[in-house]
C-alpha positions in Angstrom: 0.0 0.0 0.0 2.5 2.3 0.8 4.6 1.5 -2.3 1.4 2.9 -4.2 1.1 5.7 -2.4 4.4 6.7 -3.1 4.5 6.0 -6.4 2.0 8.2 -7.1 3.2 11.0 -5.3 6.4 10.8 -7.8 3.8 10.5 -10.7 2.6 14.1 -10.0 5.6 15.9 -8.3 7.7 15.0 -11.6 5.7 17.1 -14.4 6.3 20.4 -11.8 10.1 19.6 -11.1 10.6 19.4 -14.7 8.4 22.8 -14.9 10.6 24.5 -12.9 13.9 23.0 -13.9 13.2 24.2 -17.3 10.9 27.5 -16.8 12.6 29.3 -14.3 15.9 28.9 -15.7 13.9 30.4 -19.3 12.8 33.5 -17.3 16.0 34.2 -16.1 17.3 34.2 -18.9 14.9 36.3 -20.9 15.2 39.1 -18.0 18.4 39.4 -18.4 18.3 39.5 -21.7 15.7 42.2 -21.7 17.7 44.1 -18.8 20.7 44.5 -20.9 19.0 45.4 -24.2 17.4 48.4 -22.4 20.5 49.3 -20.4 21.6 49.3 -24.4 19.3 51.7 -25.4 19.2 54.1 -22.9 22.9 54.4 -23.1 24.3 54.2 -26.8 28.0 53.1 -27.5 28.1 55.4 -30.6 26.5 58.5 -28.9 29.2 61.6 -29.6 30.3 64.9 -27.9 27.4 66.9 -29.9 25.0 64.5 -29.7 26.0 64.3 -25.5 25.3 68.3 -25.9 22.5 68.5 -27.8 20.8 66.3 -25.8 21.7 68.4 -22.2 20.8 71.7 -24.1 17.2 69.5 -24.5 16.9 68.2 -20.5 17.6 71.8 -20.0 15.3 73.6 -22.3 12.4 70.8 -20.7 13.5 71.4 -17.2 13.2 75.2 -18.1 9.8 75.3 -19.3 8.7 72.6 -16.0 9.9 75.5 -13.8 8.1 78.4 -15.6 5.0 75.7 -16.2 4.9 75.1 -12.3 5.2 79.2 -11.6 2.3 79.9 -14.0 0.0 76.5 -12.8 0.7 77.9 -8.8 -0.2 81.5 -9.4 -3.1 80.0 -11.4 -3.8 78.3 -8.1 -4.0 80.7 -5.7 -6.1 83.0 -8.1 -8.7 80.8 -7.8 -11.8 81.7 -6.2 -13.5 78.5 -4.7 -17.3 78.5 -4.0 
């Protein structure tokens, strides 16, 4: 009886140890794939001194206009006349 028992608690623990030997091992690897392909992007080998410039003088300009954009929305604010 206890052979059985056994037995069949191997036939249904085996389909989810070869699951996880094989999935999680997949996942990893596709995150770390993905992980470095975006680290890739967001920092480009060929980028140059002007293109490095340009893209400050952009951050910048947008941080500029965030500033005044902020000044304008909080005057706006406190010009409001609530009911």
């Amino acid at each position: 009886m206890g052979y059985s028992r056994v037995t069949r608690y191997a036939a249904h623990m085996f389909p989810w140890i070869i699951f996880a030997l094989v999935a999680v091992p997949l996942v990893v690897v596709g995150f770390v794939a993905t992980r470095r392909r975006t680290r890739a992007g967001e920092y480009p080998a060929s980028e140059d001194a002007q293109a490095t410039a340009l893209t400050e003088q952009e951050f910048a300009e947008a941080e500029a206009y965030e500033a005044k954009w902020r000044e304008e929305d909080e005057k706006s604010y406190h010009e409001e006349r609530l009911p």
